[in-house]
C-alpha positions in Angstrom: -13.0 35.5 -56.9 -9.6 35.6 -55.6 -10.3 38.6 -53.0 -13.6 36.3 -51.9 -10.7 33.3 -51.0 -8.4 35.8 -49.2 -10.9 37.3 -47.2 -11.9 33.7 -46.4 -8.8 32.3 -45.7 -8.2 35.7 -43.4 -11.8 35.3 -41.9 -11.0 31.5 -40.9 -7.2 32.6 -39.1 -9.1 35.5 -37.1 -11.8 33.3 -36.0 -10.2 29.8 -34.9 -7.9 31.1 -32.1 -11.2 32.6 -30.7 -13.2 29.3 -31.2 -9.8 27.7 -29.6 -9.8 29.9 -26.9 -13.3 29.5 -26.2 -13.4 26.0 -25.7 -10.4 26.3 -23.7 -12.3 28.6 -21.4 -15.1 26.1 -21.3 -13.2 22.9 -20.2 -11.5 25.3 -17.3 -14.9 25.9 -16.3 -16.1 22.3 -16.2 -16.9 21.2 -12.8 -15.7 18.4 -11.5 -15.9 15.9 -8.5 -14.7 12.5 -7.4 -17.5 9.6 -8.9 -18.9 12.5 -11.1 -20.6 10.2 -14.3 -20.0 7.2 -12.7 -23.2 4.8 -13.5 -23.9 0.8 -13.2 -21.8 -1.0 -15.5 -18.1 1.4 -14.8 -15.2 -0.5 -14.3 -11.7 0.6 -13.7 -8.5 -1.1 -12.7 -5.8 0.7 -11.4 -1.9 0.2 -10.1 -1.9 1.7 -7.1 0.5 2.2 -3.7 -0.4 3.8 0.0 2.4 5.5 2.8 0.1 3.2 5.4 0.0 0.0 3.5 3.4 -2.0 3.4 5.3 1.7 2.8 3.3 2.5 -0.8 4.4 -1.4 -1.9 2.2 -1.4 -5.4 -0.8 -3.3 -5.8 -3.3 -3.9 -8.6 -6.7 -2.6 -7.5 -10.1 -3.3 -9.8 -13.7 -2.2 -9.0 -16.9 -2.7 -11.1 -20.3 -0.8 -10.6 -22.4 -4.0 -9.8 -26.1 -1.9 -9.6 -27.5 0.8 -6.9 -28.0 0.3 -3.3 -31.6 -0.2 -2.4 -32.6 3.4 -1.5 -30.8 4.4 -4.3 -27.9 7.0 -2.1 -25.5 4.6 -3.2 -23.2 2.0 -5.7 -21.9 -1.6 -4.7 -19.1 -2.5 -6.0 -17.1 -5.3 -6.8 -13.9 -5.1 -5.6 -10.9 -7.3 -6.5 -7.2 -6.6 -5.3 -4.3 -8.8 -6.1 -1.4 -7.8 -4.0 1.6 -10.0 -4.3 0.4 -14.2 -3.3 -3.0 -12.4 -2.2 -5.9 -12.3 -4.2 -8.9 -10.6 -2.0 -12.5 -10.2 -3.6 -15.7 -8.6 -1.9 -18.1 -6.2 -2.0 -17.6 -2.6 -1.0 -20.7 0.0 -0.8 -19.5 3.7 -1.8 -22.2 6.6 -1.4 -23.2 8.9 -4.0 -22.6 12.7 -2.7 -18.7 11.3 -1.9 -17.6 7.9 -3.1 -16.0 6.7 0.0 -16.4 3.4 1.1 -19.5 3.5 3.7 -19.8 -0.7 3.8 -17.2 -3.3 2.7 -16.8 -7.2 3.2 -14.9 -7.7 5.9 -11.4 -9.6 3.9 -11.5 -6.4 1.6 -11.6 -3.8 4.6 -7.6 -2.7 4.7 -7.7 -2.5 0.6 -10.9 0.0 0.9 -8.9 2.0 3.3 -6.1 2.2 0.3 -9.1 3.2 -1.9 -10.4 5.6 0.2 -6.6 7.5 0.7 -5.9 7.6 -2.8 -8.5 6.9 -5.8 -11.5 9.2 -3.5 -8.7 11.2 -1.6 -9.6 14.5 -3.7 -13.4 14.3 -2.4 -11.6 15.9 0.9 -11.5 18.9 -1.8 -14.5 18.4 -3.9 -17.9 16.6 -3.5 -21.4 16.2 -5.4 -23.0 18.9 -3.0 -19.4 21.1 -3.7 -18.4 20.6 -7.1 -15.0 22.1 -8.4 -14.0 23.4 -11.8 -10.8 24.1 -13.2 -10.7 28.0 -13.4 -10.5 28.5 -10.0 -7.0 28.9 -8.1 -7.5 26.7 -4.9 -9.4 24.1 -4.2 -8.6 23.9 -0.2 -5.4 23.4 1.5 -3.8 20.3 2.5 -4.1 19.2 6.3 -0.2 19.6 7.3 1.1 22.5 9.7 1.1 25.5 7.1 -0.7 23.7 4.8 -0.4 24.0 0.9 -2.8 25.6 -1.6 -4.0 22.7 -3.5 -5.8 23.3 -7.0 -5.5 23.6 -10.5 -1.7 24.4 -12.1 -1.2 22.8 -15.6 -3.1 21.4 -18.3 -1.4 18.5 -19.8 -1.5 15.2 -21.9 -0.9 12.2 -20.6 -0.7 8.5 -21.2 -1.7 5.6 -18.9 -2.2 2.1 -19.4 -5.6 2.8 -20.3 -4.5 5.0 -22.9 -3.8 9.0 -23.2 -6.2 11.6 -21.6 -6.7 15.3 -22.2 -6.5 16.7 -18.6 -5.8 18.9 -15.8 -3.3 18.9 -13.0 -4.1 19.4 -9.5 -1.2 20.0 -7.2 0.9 22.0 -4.9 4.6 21.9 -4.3 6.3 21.3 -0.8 9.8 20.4 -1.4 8.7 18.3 -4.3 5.7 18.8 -7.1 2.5 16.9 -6.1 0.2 16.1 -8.8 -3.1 14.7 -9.3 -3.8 14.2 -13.3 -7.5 14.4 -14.0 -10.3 13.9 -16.6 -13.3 15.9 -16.3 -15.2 13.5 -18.2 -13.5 10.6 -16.1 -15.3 10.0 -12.8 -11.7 9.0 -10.8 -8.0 10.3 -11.5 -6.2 9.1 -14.0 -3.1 8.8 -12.3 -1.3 10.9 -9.3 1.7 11.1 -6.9 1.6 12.6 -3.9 4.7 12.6 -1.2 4.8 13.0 2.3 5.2 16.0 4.0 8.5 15.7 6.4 10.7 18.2 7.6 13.9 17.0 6.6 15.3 14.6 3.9 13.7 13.5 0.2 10.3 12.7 0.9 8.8 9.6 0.1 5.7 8.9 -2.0 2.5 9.5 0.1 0.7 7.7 -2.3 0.4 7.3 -6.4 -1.7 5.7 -8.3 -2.4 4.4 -12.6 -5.5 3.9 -14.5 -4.6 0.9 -16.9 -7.7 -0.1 -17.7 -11.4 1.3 -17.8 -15.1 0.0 -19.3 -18.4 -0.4 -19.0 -19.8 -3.8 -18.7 -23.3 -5.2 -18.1 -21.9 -8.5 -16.7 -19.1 -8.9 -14.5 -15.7 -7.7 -16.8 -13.4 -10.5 -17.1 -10.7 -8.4 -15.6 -12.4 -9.3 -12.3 -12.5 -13.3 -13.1 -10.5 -14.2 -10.4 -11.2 -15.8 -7.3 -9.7 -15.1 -3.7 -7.5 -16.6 -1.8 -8.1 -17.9 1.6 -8.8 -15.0 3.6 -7.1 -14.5 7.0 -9.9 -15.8 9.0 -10.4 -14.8 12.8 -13.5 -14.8 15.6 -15.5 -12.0 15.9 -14.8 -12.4 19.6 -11.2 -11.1 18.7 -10.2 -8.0 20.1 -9.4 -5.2 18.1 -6.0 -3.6 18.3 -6.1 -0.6 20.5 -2.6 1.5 21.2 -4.0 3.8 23.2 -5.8 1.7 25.5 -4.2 -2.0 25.4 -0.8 -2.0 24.2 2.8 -3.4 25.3 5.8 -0.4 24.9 9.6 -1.5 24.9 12.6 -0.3 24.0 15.9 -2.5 23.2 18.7 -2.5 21.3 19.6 -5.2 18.7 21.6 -7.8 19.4 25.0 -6.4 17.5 24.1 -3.0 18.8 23.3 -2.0 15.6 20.4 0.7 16.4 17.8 0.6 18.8 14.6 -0.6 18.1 11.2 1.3 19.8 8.2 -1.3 19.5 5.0 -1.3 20.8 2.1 -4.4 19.8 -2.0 -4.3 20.8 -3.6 -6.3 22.0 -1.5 -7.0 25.1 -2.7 -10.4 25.7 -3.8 -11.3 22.3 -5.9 -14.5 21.6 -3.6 -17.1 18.8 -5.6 -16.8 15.3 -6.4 -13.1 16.4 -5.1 -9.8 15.1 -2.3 -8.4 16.5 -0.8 -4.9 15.5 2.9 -3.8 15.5 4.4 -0.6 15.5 8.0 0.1 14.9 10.2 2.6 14.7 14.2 2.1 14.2 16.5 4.9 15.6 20.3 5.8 16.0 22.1 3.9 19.0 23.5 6.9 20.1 20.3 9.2 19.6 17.0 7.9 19.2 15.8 10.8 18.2 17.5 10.1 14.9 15.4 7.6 12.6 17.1 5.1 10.7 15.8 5.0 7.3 15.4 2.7 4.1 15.3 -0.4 6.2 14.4 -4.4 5.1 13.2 -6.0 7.7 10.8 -9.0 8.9 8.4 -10.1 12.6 8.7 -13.4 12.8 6.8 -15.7 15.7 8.8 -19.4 16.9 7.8 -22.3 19.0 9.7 -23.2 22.3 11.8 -25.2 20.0 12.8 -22.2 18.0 11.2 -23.1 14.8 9.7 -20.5 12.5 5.9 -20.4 12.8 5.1 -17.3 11.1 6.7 -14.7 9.0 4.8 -11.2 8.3 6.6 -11.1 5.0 6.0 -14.5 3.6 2.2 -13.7 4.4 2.3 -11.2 2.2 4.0 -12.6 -0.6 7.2 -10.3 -0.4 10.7 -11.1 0.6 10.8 -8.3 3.5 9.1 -5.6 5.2 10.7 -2.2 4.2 10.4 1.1 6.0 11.4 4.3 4.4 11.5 6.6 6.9 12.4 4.4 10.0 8.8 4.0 11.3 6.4 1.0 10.3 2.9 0.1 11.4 2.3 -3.4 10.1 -1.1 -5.8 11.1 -1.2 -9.7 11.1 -3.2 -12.2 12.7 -1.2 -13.7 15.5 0.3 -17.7 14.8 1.9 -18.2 18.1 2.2 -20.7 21.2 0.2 -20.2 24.3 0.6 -19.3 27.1 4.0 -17.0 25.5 4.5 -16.4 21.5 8.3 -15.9 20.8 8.7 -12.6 18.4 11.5 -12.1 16.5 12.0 -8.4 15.1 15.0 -9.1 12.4 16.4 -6.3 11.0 18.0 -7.5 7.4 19.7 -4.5 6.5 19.3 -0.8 4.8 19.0 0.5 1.2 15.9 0.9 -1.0 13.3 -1.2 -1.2 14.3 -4.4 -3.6 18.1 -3.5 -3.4 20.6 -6.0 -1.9 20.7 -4.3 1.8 23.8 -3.1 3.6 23.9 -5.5 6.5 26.2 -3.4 8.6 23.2 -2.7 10.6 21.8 -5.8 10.6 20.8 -7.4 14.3 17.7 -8.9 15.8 15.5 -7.9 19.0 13.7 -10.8 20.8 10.8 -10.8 22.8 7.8 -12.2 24.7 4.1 -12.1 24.0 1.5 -13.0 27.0 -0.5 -15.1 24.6 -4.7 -16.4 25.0 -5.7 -19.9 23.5 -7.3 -19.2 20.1 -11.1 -19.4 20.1 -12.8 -22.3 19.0 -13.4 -23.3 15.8 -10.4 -21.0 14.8 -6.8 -22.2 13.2 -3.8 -20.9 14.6 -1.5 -22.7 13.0 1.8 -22.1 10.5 -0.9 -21.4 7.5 1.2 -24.1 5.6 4.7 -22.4 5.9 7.3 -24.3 6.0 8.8 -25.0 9.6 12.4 -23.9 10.0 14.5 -24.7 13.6 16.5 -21.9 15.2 19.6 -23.7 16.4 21.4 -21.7 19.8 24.8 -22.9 18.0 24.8 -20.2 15.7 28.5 -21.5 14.6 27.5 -25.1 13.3 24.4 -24.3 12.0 25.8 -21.7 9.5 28.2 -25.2 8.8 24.6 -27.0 7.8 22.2 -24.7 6.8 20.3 -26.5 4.0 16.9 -25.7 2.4 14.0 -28.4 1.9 11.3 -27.5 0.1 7.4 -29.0 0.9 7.5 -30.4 4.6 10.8 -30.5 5.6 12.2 -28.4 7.9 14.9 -26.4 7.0 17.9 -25.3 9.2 19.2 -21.9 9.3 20.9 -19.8 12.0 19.6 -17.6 14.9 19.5 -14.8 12.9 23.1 -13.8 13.7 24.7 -11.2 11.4 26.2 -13.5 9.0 22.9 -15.3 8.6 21.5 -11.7 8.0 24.4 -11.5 5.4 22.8 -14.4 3.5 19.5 -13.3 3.6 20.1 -10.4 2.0 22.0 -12.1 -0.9 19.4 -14.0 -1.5 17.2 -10.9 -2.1 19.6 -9.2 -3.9 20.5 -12.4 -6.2 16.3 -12.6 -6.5 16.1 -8.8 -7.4 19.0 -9.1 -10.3 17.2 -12.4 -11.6 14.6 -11.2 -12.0 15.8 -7.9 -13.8 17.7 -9.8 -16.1 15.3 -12.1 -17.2 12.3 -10.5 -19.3 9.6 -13.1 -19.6 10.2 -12.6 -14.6 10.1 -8.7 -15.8 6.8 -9.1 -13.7 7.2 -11.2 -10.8 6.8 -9.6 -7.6 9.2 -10.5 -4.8 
C-alpha cells in the first residue's frame, strides 16, 4: 500500500508543473482586443487623466452598455463624467470591430476624445478584425521618431478599485517604463500609465488610467444616477476654432519680465457665447527656445471697467491652469464685451501641480480680442461668477482687498506680483487644508 501512496504522491509532483505550465501557455495564447466580451448590460467606471485635457488633471469617467445600434455594427453608451464642479452626461455610439467613439452628444464630445486616447488607445495595436494574444513579442510600435516596440513584457497581479486581476503587461520603456495592465477576460484595461515621449527632462504622464468599479446591469447602474450640469451652451452658427486658417499670433513679455509668453487664440474675431481656443507656450526671457515648465496659471476676460467676467479655471472647478512642460492648449467658450474682450494671461507661479507656486516668475500679459455680438438667443454673460474690479492703483487696492461672497463684488489688485503672491497662498493654504483634514481627503481644488 505504501509504494501505491509514493508512486502517487510522485505521480501528482511530476504532473502539476506540466498541468501549470500548460495553462500558462494557454492564457499567453489568449487573444485579445479592446471591447473583446463586451455585451448590453457592461458597465465600468474608471479614474482617468489625458496629456491634452487640463495636463492629465484626473477625472472620473463611467460608461454603461445601454443596447445595440440599429444595424447592429455598434453599442450606445451611456456616458457620465464628473470632472471637478462639472458633471456631463450623454450618449456616445462606439463601433464594434474598434470601440472608438463614432457618434457622441455634443456636451460629452471633449470627454470621448479622453476616452478614445486612453481606455480604446490600444485598438491602434489590436482590433476585432486583428486580434492579439500574449505570446507574441510586439504588438506594433509606438508613433514617435524611432518608435518603441510595444507588446507583451510581464505577467503580474494587480489590484484596482474594482478589485485584483490576473493579467498581462503591455509596455515599452523610453526613459521611463510604460505599462498597460490587462485582463483577457476584461474587455478594457485595467489600469495603465503611459508618459510622453520628450527629448530632455522627466517625462510627464501621457495618460493613466483605474478601473474602480465594473458590472453588468439590465437597468441603468446607480453609479450613473447623476444628472448634468448646465452644459456650455453655444449656436451652431459658431465658428469652430481653426489655427491654421483663422488665428491671432503674438508674442510679449510679462509685465515683471518674468518670461515671455507665445500665445496664439482661433477664431480671430470670435462671436461672445462662442468657443474660443487658446494656445500657450511659456519660454525663457533670454531664450525662447527654452520652455518654462511646471507652471500655475489662469486666462481671464474683464469689462472696460476692469471687472472679472470670466476665469478658465473657475469654469472648470480648479484653482489654476497648470502646464507641465511649458506649452498648454486650453478651449472655453468666449464671456467677453463687444466690440473688444480684455484677456488677461496671469501667470501665478511654478512648481507642481497643487503645490504652493514660486512666484518669482509671476507677471501678467494683457491683450485685445476683436470680439462679434453673440448670436441670438445665446448668453454671454459671467455664467454666475462673481464680479471682481481691477483697480489701476495697484498700491491702495492691495490696502482694501476684501472678499464678498454671493453678489458683491470683490476688490483685488491688477494682478501685480504681490497680488500673484496672495494668490498663490491661498492655493497653497487650500492644498495643506485639505491634506490635513481627512473627512476634505477628497475634495478637488
Amino acid at each position: 500500500m505504501q509504494k501505491y501512496v509514493t508512486f502517487t504522491i510522485f505521480a501528482f509532483l511530476l504532473i502539476t508543473p506540466v498541468a501549470l505550465q500548460s495553462v500558462h501557455a494557454t492564457s499567453s495564447s489568449d487573444s485579445w482586443y479592446p471591447g473583446k466580451g463586451l455585451k448590453q448590460g457592461d458597465y465600468f467606471s474608471y479614474n482617468v487623466c489625458w496629456t491634452d485635457w487640463h495636463n492629465c488633471t484626473p477625472f472620473q469617467m463611467t460608461f454603461w452598455v445601454k443596447n445595440e445600434t440599429s444595424d447592429g455594427s455598434g453599442w450606445n453608451l451611456v456616458f457620465l463624467a464628473v470632472d471637478g464642479s462639472i458633471v456631463q452626461k450623454g450618449i456616445m455610439t462606439i463601433g464594434k470591430i474598434t470601440p472608438d467613439p463614432t457618434s457622441f452628444d455634443h456636451n460629452i464630445s471633449d470627454y470621448t476624445g479622453v476616452y478614445r486616447s486612453t481606455v480604446s488607445w490600444l485598438d491602434s495595436f489590436a482590433t476585432k478584425d486583428t486580434p492579439k494574444t500574449f505570446d507574441v513579442p510586439a504588438w506594433g510600435r509606438t508613433g514617435s521618431v524611432g518608435g518603441q516596440s510595444v507588446g507583451p513584457i510581464d505577467h503580474e497581479t494587480v489590484t484596482v478599485g474594482a478589485g485584483t486581476f490576473d493579467t498581462w503587461v503591455i509596455g515599452w520603456h523610453k526613459g521611463v517604463d510604460n505599462k498597460i495592465w490587462i485582463d483577457s477576460s476584461i474587455p478594457f484595461p485595467v489600469k495603465a500609465i503611459v508618459y510622453v515621449d520628450v527629448t530632455t527632462g522627466v517625462p510627464p504622464p501621457d495618460y493613466s488610467l483605474e478601473l474602480l468599479k465594473m458590472g453588468n446591469s439590465s437597468t441603468e447602474p446607480s453609479v450613473l444616477d447623476i444628472s448634468s450640469t448646465t452644459a456650455a451652451k453655444y449656436s451652431p452658427q459658431c465658428d469652430v476654432p481653426n489655427m491654421q486658417l483663422d488665428s491671432t499670433h503674438a508674442v510679449t513679455t510679462t509685465d515683471t519680465s518674468s518670461l515671455v509668453v507665445d500665445y496664439r487664440y482661433s477664431p480671430s474675431n470670435p462671436h461672445n457665447g462662442c468657443p474660443i481656443e487658446y494656445r500657450l507656450s511659456f519660454e525663457q526671457n533670454y531664450d525662447q527656445s527654452q520652455k518654462v515648465s511646471n507652471v500655475q496659471y489662469d486666462i481671464f476676460t474683464t469689462d472696460d471697467q476692469g471687472r472679472q467676467l470670466s476665469s478658465i479655471a473657475q469654469s472648470i472647478g480648479r484653482a489654476s491652469l497648470f502646464a507641465p512642460v511649458g506649452d498648454d492648449d486650453v478651449q472655453t467658450i468666449l464671456h467677453g464685451t463687444t466690440p473688444l474682450t480684455h484677456v488677461v494671461i496671469a501667470m501665478l507661479g511654478t512648481g507642481s501641480e497643487g503645490s504652493l507656486p514660486d512666484v518669482s516668475m509671476a507677471g501678467i500679459v494683457k491683450f485685445d480680442v476683436k470680439t462679434q455680438a453673440p448670436f441670438s438667443g445665446f448668453n454671454s454673460g459671467n455664467s454666475g461668477q462673481t464680479n471682481q474690479t481691477i483697480s489701476e492703483n495697484n498700491t491702495s487696492m492691495n490696502n482694501t482687498q476684501t472678499t464678498q461672497m454671493n453678489n458683491t463684488q470683490a476688490t483685488v489688485p491688477e494682478f501685480p506680483l504681490g497680488s500673484l503672491m496672495i494668490m498663490a497662498v491661498v492655493i497653497g493654504l487650500g492644498v495643506l487644508f485639505v491634506r490635513i483634514t481627512p473627512r476634505l481627503s477628497n475634495t478637488r481644488l
